[in-house]
NUNUDO-787783 format. One record per residue (C-alpha): residue number from 1; chain; x, y, z. Coordinates in steps of 0.001 Angstrom, whole numbers, plus 500000, padded with zeros to 6 digits. Example, Ala and Ser with C-alpha at 12.3 -4.5 7.8 and 13.67 -1.06 7.14 Angstrom:
BEGIN
{n=1	chain=A	px=512300	py=495500	pz=507800}
{n=2	chain=A	px=513670	py=498940	pz=507140}
This chain:
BEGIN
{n=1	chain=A	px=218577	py=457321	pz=426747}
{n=2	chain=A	px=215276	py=457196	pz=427604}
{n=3	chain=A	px=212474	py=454353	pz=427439}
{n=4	chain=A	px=211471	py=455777	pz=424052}
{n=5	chain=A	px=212199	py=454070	pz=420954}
{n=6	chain=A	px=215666	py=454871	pz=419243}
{n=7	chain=A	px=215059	py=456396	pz=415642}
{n=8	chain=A	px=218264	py=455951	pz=413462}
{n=9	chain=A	px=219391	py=457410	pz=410334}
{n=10	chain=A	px=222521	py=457635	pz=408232}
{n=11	chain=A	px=222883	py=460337	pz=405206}
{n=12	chain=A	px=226179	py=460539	pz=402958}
{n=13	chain=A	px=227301	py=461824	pz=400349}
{n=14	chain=A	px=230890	py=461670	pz=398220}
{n=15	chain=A	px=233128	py=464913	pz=398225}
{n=16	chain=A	px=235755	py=465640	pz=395299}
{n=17	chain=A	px=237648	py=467313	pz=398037}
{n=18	chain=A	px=240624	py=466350	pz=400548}
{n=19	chain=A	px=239119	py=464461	pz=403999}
{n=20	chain=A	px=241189	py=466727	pz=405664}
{n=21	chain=A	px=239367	py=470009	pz=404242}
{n=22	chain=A	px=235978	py=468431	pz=405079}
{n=23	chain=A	px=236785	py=467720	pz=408379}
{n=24	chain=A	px=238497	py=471269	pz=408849}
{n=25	chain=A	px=234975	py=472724	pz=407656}
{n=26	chain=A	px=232926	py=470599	pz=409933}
{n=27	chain=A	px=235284	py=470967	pz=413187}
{n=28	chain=A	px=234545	py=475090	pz=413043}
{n=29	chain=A	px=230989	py=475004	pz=414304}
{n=30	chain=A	px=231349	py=478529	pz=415234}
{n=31	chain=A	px=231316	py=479277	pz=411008}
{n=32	chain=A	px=228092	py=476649	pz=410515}
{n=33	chain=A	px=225654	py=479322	pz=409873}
{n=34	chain=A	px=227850	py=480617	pz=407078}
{n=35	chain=A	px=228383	py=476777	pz=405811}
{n=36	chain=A	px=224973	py=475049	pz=406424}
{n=37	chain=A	px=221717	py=476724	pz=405426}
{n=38	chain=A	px=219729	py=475337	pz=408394}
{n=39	chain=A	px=222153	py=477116	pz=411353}
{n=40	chain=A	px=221316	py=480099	pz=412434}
{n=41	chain=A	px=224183	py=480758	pz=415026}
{n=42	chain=A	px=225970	py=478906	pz=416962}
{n=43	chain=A	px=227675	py=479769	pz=420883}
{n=44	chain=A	px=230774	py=478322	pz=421559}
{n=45	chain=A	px=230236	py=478044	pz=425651}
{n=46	chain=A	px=233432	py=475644	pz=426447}
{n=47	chain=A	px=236376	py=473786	pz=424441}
{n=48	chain=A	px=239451	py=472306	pz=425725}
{n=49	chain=A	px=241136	py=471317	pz=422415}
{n=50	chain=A	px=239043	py=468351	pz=422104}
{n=51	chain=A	px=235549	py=468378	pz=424006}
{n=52	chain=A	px=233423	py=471421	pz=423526}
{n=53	chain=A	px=229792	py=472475	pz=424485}
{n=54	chain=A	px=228117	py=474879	pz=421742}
{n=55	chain=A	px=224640	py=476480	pz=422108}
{n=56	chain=A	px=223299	py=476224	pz=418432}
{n=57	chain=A	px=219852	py=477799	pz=416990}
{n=58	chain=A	px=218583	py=476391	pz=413570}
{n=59	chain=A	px=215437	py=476126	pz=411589}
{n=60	chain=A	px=213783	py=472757	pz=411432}
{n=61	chain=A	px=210906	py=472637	pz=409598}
{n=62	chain=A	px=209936	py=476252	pz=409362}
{n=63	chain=A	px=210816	py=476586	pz=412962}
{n=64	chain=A	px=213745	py=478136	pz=415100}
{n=65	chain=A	px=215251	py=475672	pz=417179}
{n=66	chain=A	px=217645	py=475961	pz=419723}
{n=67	chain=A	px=219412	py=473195	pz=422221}
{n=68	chain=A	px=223001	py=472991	pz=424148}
{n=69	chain=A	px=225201	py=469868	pz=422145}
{n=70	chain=A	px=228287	py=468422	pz=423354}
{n=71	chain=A	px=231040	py=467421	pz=420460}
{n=72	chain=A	px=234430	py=465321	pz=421230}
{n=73	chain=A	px=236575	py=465722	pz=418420}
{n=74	chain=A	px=239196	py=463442	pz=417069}
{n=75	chain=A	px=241248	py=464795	pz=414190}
{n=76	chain=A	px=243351	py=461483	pz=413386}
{n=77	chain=A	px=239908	py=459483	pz=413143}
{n=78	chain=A	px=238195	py=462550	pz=411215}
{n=79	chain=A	px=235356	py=461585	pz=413020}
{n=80	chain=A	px=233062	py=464119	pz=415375}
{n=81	chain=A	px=230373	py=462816	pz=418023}
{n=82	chain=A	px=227703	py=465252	pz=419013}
{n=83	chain=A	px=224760	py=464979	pz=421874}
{n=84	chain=A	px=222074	py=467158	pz=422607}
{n=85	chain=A	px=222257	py=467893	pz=426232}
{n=86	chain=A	px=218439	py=469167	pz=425728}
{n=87	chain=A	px=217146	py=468966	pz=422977}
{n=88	chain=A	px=214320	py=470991	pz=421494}
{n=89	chain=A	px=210740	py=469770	pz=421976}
{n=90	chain=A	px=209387	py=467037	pz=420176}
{n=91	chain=A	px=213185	py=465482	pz=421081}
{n=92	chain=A	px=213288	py=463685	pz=424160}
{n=93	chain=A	px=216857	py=462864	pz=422991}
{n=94	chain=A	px=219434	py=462964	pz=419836}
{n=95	chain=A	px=222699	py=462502	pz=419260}
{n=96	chain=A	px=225146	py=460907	pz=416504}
{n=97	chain=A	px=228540	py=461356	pz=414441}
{n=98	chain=A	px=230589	py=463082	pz=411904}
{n=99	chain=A	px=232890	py=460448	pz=409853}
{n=100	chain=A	px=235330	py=461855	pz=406935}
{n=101	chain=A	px=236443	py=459025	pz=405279}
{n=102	chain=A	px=239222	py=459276	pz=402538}
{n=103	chain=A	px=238883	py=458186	pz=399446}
{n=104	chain=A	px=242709	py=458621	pz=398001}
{n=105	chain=A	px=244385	py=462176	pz=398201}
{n=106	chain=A	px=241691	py=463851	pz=397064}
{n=107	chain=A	px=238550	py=462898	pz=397765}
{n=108	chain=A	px=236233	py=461310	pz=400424}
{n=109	chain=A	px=233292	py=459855	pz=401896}
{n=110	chain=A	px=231021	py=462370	pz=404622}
{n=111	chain=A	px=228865	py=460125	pz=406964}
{n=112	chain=A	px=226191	py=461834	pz=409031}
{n=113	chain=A	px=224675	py=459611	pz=411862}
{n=114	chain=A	px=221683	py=460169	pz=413915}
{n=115	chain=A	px=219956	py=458675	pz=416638}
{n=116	chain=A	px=217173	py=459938	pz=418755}
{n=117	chain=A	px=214252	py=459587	pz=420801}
{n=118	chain=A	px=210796	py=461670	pz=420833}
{n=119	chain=A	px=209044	py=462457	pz=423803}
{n=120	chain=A	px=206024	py=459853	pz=423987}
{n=121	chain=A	px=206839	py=457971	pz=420979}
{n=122	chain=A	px=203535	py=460346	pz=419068}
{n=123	chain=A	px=203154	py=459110	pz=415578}
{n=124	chain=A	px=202812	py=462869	pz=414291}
{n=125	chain=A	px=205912	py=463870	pz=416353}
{n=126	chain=A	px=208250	py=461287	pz=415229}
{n=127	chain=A	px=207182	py=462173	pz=411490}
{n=128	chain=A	px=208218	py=465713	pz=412152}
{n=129	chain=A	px=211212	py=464935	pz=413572}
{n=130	chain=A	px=212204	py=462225	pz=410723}
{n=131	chain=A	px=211340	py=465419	pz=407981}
{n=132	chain=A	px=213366	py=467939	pz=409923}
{n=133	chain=A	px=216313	py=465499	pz=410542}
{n=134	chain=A	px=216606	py=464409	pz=406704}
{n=135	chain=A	px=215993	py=467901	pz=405073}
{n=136	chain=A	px=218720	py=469340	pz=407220}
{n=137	chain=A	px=220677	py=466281	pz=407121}
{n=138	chain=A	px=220233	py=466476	pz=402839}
{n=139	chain=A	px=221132	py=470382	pz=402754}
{n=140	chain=A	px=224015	py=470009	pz=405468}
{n=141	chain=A	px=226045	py=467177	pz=403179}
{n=142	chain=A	px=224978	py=469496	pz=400087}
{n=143	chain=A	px=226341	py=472633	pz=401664}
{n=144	chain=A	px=229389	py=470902	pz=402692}
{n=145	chain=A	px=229970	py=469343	pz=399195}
{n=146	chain=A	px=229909	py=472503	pz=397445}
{n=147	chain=A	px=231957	py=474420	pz=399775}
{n=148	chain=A	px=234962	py=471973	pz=399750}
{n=149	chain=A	px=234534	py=471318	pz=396488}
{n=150	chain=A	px=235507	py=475045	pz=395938}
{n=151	chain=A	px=238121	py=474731	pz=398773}
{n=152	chain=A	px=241128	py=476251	pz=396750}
{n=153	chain=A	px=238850	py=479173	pz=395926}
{n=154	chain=A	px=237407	py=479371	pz=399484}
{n=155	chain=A	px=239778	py=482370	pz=400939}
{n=156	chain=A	px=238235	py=484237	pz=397779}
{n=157	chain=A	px=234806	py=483731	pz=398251}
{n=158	chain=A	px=234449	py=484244	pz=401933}
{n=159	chain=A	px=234507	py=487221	pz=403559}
{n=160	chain=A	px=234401	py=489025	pz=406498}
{n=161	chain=A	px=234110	py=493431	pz=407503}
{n=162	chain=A	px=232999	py=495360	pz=409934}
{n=163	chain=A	px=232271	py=499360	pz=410139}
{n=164	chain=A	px=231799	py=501099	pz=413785}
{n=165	chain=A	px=230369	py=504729	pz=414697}
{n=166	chain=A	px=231089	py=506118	pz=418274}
{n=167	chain=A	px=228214	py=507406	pz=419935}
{n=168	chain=A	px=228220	py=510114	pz=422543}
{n=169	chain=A	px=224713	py=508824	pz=424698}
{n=170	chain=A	px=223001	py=505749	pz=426641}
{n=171	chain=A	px=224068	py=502122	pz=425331}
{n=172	chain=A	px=220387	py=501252	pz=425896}
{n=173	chain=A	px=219020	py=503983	pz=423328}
{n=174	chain=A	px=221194	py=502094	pz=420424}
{n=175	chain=A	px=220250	py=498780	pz=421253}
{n=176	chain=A	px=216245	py=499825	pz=421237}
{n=177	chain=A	px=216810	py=501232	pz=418160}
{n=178	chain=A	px=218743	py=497740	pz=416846}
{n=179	chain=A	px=216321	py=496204	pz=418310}
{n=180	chain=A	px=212791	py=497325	pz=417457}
{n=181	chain=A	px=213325	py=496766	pz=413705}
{n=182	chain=A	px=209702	py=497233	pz=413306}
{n=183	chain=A	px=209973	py=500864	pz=413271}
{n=184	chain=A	px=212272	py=501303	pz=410245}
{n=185	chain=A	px=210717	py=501276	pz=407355}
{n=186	chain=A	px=209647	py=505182	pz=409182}
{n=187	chain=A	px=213122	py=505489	pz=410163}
{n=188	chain=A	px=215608	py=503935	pz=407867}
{n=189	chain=A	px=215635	py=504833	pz=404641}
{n=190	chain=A	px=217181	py=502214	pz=402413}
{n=191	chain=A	px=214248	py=499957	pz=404390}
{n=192	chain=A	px=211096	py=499912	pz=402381}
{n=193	chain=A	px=209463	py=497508	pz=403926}
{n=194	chain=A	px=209867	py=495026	pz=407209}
{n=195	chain=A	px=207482	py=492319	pz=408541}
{n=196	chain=A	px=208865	py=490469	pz=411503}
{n=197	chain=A	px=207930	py=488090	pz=414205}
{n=198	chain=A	px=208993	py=486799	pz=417704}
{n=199	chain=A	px=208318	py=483122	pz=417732}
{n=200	chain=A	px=209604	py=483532	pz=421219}
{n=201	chain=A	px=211672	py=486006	pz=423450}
{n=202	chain=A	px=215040	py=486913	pz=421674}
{n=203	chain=A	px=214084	py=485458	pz=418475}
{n=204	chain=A	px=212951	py=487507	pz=415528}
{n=205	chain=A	px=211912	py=486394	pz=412123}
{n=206	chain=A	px=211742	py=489362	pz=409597}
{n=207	chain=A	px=211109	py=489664	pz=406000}
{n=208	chain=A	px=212826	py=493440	pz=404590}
{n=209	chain=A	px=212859	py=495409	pz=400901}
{n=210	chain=A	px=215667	py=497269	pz=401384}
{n=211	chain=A	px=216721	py=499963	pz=398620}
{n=212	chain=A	px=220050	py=499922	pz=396544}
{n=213	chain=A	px=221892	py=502590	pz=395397}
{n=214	chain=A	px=220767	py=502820	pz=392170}
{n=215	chain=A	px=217169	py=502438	pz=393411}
{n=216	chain=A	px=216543	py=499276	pz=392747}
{n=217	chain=A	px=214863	py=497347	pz=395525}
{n=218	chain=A	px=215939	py=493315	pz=396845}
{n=219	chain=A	px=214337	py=491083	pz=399117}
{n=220	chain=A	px=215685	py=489493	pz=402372}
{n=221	chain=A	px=214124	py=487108	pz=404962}
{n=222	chain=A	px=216578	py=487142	pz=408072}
{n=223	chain=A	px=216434	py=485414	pz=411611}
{n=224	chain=A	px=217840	py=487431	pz=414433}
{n=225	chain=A	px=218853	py=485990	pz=418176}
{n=226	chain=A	px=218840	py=488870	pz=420501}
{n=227	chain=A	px=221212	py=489282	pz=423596}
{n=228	chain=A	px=219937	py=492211	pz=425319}
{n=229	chain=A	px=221976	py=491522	pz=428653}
{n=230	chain=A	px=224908	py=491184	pz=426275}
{n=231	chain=A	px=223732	py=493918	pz=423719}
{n=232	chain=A	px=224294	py=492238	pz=420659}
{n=233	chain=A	px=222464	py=490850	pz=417846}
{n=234	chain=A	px=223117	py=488097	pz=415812}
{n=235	chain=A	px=221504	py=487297	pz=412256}
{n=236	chain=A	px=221438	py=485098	pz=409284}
{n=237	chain=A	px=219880	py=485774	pz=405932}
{n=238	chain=A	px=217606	py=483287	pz=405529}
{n=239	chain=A	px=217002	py=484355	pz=401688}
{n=240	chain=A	px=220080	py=486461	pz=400100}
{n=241	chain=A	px=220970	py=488265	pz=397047}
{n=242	chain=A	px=222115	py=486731	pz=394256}
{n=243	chain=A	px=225623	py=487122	pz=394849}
{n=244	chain=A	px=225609	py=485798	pz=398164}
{n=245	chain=A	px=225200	py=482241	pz=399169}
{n=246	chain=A	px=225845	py=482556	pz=402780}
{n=247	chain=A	px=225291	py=486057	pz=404703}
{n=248	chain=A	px=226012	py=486189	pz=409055}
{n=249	chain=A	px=226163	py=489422	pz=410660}
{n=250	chain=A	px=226133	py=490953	pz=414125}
{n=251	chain=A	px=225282	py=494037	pz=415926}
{n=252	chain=A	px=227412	py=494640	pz=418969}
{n=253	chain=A	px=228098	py=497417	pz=421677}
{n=254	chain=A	px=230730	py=498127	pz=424012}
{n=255	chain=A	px=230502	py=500658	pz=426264}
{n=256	chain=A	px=233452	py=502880	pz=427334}
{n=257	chain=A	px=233879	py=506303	pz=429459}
{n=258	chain=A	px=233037	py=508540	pz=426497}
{n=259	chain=A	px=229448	py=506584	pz=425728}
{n=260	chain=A	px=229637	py=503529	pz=423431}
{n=261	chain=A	px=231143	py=502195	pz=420278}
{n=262	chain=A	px=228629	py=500089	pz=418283}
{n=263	chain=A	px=230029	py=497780	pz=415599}
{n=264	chain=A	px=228053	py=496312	pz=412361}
{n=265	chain=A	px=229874	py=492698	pz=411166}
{n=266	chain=A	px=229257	py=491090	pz=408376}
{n=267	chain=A	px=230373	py=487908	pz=406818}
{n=268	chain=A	px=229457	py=486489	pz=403332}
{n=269	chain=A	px=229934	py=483465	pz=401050}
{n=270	chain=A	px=229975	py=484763	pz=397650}
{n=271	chain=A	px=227788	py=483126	pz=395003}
{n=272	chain=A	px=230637	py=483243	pz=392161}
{n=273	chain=A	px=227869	py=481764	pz=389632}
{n=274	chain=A	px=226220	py=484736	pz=389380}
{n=275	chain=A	px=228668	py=486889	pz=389098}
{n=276	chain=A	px=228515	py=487809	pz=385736}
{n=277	chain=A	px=224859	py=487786	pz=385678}
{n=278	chain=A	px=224474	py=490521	pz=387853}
{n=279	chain=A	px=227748	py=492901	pz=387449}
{n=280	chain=A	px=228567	py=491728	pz=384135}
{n=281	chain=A	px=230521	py=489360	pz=381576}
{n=282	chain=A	px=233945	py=491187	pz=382141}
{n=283	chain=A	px=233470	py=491172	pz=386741}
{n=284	chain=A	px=235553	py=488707	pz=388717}
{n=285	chain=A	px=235798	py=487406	pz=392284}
{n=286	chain=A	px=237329	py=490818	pz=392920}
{n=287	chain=A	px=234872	py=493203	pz=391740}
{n=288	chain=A	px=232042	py=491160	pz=393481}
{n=289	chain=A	px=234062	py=491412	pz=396583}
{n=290	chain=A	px=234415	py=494918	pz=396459}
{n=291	chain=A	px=230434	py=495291	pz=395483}
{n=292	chain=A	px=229423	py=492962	pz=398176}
{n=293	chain=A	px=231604	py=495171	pz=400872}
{n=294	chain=A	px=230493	py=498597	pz=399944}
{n=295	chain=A	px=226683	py=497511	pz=398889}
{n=296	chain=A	px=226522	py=495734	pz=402709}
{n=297	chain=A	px=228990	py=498873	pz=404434}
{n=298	chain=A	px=227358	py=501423	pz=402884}
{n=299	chain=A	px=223681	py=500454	pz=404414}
{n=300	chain=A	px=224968	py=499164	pz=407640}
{n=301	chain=A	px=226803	py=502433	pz=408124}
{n=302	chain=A	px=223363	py=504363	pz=407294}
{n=303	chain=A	px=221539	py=502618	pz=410178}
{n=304	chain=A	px=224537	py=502987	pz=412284}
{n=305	chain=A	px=224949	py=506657	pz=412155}
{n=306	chain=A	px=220901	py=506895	pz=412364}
{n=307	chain=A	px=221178	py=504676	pz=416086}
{n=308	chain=A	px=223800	py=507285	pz=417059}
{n=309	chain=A	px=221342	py=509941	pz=416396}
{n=310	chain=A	px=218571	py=508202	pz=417955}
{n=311	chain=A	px=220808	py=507710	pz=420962}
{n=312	chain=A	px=222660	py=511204	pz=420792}
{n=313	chain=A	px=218747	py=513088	pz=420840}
{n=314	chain=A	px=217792	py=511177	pz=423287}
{n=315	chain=A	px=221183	py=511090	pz=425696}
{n=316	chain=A	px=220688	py=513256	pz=429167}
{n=317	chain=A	px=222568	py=516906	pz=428909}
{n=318	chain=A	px=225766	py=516941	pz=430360}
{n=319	chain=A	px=226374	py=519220	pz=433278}
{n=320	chain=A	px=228492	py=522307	pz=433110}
């Protein structure tokens, strides 16, 4: 710690769920983004069963975020320790816990502790910091409530697909086309509209229409961490459909002798409330699955097979 003042907070909430689902939720850090509204994505960069370090981008007040954390997990204690090796600016420090806390067989008690520091102690810094920390804190312990809540129904509601194209040219041409989403409302079809922004390098905040089948047109608002070394893309919806609570994707490319095989994945958390409201009194879990996978497949393969012609017009002959 440093000479600044310690901050400390404690949020929790009671779960009509089994400790031992809530902790299961909250060890998988890797699946936050499709659990917790605020995370964006989350890099798992070590783990030996029970210490791991995770690279983790989020929003905080408006913003994107990103800082290294260390976790030490102990499964018999249900409890989960986390610090911030560095933090994100105003932070000049922040850690805290994770305690699941049974309540009989089938519920339980969620404790979320914080403690931090902010660099110089700045009135207006600490306030921002103390509004960030409980609004995420608030929508975390929501999130989590709902989702174990629904834990019996939670191999039904979340999903996870992916559709790949093989392309015959340069890795590089795909992953300009991936990655300058600023040109596709000319070049995409289903995309009627995109505004986006790069807060800063590898970071893009974008706003898309994006057409339907049957014409119609929905709104998404997405934030996208870009690996060009890596060539991948990772997103989160930011604002979804109605039948999705929770939607992660990536955009990845592996090269190979014959040119490259790039790979659209998507996984979902299914809103089952509005369900009927949008396909109908007599749709189910299984309808809305099968909506969700060919609405998402069928637009994801689109853009695909449009970066393979990108790449393919744009690939060097071959010689004879």
């Amino acid at each position: 710690m440093s000479a600044e003042r310690v901050h400390r907070t404690t949020h929790e909430v009671t779960i009509d769920a089994p400790a031992g689902v809530v902790y299961g939720l909250l060890a998988d850090a890797t699946a936050w983004p499709l659990y917790f509204t605020p995370n964006v994505h989350v890099e798992r960069l070590e783990f030996d069963g029970t210490r791991e370090r995770l690279r983790m981008w989020a929003t905080a007040n408006g913003q994107v975020k990103s800082w290294v954390s260390r976790r030490t997990l102990d499964p018999v204690e249900r409890r989960i320790d986390f610090r911030q090796e560095v933090p994100a600016s105003p932070l000049e420090s922040m850690g805290g816990s994770w305690t699941v806390e049974p309540r009989g067989a089938s519920a339980c008690r969620l404790v979320l502790l914080h403690d931090y520091t902010v660099a110089g102690d700045a009135a207006e810094d600490v306030a921002w910091v103390e509004r960030a920390t409980d609004s995420n804190s608030r929508t975390e312990l929501a999130n989590i409530k709902k989702l174990a809540e629904d834990w019996e129904r939670l191999d039904e509601l979340v999903m996870s697909f992916e559709d790949s194209v093989h392309v015959d040219g340069p890795a590089e041409h795909v992953y300009a086309f991936l990655h300058h989403v600023r040109d596709w409302p000319e070049l995409v079809p289903h995309v009627s509209r995109l505004d986006v922004t790069e807060p800063e390098p590898g970071v893009q905040v974008m706003s898309m229409d994006t057409l339907t089948a049957d014409g119609s047109a929905h709104t998404t608002e997405s934030v996208r961490i870009c690996f060009p070394h890596a060539r991948r893309i990772v997103y989160k919806q930011t604002a979804t459909p109605l039948l999705m609570s929770a939607h992660t994707g990536e955009w990845s490319l592996v090269e190979d002798a014959g040119g490259v095989t790039v790979t659209a994945q998507h996984s979902v958390v299914l809103r089952a409330e509005n369900i009927a409201r949008v396909l109908g009194a007599e749709a189910g879990v299984a309808e809305c699955r099968r909506y969700v996978r060919e609405a998402l497949g069928r637009n994801s393969t689109a853009t695909l097979n449009l970066a393979k012609a990108h790449a393919e017009s744009h690939a060097a002959p071959r010689a004879a």
